[in-house]
N, C-alpha and C positions, 0 to 999 in steps of 0.2 A: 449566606453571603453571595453577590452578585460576583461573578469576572466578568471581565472587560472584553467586548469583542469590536475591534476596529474595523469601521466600513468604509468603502469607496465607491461609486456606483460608476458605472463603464459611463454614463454620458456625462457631457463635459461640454457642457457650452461658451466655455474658454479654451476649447479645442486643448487643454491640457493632456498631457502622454500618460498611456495611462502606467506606464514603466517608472513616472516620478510618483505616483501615486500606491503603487507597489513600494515603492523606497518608504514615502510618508509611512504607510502602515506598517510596518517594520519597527521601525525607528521610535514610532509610537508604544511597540511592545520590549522598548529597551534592550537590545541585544547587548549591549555596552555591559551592563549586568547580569547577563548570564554566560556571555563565551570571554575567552579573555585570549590576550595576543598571540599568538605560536599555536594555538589549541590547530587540530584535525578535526573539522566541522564535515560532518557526514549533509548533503543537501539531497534530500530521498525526495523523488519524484517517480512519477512512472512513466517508461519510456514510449507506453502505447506498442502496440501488437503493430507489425507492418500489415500496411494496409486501412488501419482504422486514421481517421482524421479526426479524432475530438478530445485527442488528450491533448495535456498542456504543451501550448508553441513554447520554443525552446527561449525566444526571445526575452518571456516574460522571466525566464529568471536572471537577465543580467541585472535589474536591480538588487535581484536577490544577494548573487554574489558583489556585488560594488560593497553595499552594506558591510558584507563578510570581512572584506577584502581592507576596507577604511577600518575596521578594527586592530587588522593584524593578523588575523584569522588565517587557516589553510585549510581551505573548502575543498570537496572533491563532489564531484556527481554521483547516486549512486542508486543501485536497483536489486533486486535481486531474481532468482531464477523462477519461473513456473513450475508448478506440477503438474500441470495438463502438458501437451509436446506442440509445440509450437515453435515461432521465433525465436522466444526469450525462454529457450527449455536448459541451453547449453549456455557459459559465457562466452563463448566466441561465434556462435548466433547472434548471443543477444546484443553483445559489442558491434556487431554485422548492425544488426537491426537497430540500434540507437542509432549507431553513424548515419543511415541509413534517413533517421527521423527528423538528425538536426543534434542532434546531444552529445558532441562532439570535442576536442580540443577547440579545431579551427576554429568555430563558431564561437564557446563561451571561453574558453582560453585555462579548461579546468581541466584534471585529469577524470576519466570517468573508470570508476572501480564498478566490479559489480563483485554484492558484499557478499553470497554465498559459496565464492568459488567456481571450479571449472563445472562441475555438475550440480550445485546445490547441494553440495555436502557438507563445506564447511560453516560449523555451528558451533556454539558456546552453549549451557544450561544456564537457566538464571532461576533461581527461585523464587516463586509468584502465591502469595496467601490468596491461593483462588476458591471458590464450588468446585471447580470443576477439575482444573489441574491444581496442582502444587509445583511445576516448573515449567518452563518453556524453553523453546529450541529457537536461538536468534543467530540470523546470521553473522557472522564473526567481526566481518569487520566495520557495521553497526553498533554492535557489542564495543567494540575495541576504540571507536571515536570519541573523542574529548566532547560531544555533543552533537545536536542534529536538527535544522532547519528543514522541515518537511513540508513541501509542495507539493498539497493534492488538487485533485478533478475531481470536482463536487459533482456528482452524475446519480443516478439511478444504478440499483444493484437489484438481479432476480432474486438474490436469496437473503440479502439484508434491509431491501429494501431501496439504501440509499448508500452509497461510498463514500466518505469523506477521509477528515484526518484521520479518526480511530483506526478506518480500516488499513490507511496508510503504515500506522506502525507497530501491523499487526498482521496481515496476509503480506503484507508488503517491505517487511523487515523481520522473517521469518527465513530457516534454511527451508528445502523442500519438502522433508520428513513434520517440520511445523506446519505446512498448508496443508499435508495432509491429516493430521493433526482438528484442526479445526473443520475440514470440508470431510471427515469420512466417521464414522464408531468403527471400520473394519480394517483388514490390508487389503493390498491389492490381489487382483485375481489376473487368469490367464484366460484369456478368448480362445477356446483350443481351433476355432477356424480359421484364425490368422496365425498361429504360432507356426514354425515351422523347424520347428526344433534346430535351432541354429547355435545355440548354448551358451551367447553372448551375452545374456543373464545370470550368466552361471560366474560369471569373470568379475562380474560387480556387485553378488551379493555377498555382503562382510559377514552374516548370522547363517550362511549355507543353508538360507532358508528355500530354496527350490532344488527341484529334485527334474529329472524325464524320465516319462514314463507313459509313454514311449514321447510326448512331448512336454513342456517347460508347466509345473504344478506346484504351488506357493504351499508349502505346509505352513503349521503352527508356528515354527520358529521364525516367521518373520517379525520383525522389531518395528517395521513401519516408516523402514528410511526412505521408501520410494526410489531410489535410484533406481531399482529396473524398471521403473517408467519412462524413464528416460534414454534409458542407454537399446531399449531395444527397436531395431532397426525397423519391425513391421506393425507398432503399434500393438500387441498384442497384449499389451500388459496393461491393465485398466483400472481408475477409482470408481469403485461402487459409490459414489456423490451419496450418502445414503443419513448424513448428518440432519438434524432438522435444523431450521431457520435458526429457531431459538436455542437451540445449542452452538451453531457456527457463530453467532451473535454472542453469546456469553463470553467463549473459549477468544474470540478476537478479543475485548474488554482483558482477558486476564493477559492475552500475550501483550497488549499494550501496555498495561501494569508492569509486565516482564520488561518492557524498553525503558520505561521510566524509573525501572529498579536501577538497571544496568547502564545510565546513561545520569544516575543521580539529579533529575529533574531539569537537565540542561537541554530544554528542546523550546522552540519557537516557530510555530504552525502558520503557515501561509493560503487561503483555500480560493480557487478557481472561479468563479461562480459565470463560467462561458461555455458555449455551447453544452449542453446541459443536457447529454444523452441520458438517453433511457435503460442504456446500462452500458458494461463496463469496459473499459480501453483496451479488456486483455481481446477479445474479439476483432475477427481481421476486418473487420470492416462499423458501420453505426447509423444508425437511424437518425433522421432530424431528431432535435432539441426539442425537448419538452416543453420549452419555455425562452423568451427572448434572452437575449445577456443580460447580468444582471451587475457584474461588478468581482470585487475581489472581497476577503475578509482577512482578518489574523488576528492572534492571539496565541495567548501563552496558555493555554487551556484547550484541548481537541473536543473536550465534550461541547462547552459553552459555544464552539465555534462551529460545531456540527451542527445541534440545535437551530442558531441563528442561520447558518446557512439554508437549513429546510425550512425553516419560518419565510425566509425573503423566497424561497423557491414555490412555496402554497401562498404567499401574496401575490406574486407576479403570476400565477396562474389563475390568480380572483377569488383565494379565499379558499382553494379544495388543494388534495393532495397528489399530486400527478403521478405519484411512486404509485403510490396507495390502490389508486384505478390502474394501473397496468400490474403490478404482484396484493392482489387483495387479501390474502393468503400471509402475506408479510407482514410483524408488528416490527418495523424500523425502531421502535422506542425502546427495543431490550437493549440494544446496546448500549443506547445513551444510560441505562438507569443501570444498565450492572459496573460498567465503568465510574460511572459515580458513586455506585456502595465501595467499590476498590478506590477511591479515594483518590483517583488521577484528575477529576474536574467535575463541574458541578453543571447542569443542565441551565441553572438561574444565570443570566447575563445583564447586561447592559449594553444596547447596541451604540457606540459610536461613531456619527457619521462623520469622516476625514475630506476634508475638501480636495 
């Protein structure tokens, strides 16, 4: 069986906004039937790394929320923390850094949570009939929303290939112990060149899993929550990145599985298809675009809408796959096909094109 994936292409020779055209596609995947009036609608986005200019402008989601807003609904903005250390490592960083981007009260008139807490710690379990895992670590209050409209930035990714909706609510509606989860098979380690034995690792891990001796040395008993990646002041504490494609690609499919458990199938995908980096938003800065603008998509299905969106992204580049020639090395189709055996959406579509 086909899903339905709604298109709109950025040109518009009725000089039409492309803000009502975001609304039309929406509107087209029935929100009226899946959220209902008073509900706490999680709207997940990514706020983009300061510095990067190719995630989504903040503008394109007031259609988002009008939509939300005309139901009865109560939307909030929402992101969650990094595992790398960066802007978006802390929530009062990454709150820095949203305001920072545009994703702010003043501007969309919403409140902006960021779902894993102050350090990406808070997380709920959800149980996931995966390969690979049997539960997943989501951020809380992801978890805890009455549903969830998610707007991603359809871009290019190094190790998946390509980023869309799946990866959106799955790296991207994870606490930090879930990213690393998907991005390592190990824990973290200590750089003993940079350590300096300062012991402020020692204050934040809950399994008393590091020891000095004579400087900061991760035993066995770490659990994998990553906090001391984060909390330590000299970088010294690091992810051996050591996961393969195809497994960070599976383990995303089941954490998505994991949101759609926890979230009882109440979600409606929104996906970017503008400036079309060649990879991903968390990076302080970005390359030209792969490709011209192409337009917006949506639907009530992330696989179906993934798919189509890398179809329109290998048309508009003449036929070839522009992920493909920059990570050759990547099959972007595991995702789609193990998310599909989990049963969240089917790769077969139907494109619809919305005037």
């Amino acid at each position: 069986m086909l899903s339905d994936v709604f298109f709109s292409s950025i040109d518009s020779k009725k000089h039409k906004s492309p803000l009502l055209k975001i609304a039309k596609l929406l509107n087209r995947c029935e929100p009226h039937t899946v959220f209902t009036k008073g509900d706490l609608i999680a709207v997940k986005t990514h706020f983009g790394e300061y510095g990067n200019t190719a995630f989504v402008r903040p503008v394109f989601l007031r259609p988002v929320l009008e939509v939300l807003n005309k139901l009865g609904t109560k939307p909030f903005l929402t992101d969650t923390n990094t595992l790398y250390v960066g802007m978006r490592t802390n929530s009062v960083d990454h709150l820095h850094n949203a305001t920072m981007n545009g994703f702010n009260y003043s501007t969309l008139q919403v409140p902006v949570i960021i779902a894993d807490g102050l350090r990406g710690d808070n997380s709920v379990s959800i149980p996931v009939d995966g390969e690979l895992l049997s539960s997943v670590k989501l951020a809380s209050e992801i978890a805890s929303a009455d549903g969830m409209l998610v707007v991603s930035h359809f871009k290019g990714h190094e190790v998946t290939g390509f980023g869309g909706a799946i990866k959106n609510i799955s790296m991207g509606c994870s606490c930090r112990q879930g990213k690393l989860d998907m991005h390592s098979d190990s824990h973290p380690f200590v750089n003993q060149d940079h350590c300096t034995a300062c012991g402020r690792c020692l204050l934040f891990c809950a399994s008393s899993a590091i020891e000095m001796n004579p400087k900061a040395f991760i035993t066995d008993k770490c659990t994998g929550c990553a906090m001391c990646v984060s909390v330590c002041p000299h970088t010294a504490i690091q992810i051996d990145w050591n996961a393969s494609s195809a497994s960070t690609q599976k383990k995303m499919a089941e954490y998505a599985a994991g949101v759609f458990n926890a979230l009882e199938r109440k979600l409606i995908f929104l996906s970017i298809i503008l400036s079309v980096s060649p990879a991903c938003d968390c990076y302080p800065g970005n390359d030209r675009p792969v490709v011209s603008d192409i337009g917006f998509a949506a639907s009530a299905d992330p696989v179906a809408l993934d798919k189509a969106c890398h179809d329109l992204v290998i048309k508009e580049y003449g036929g070839s796959d522009p992920f493909k020639e920059r990570y050759p090395n990547v099959d972007s189709a595991i995702q789609l096909a193990h998310a599909e055996k989990l049963g969240i959406g089917t790769a077969g579509y139907r494109l619809i094109e919305v005037d």
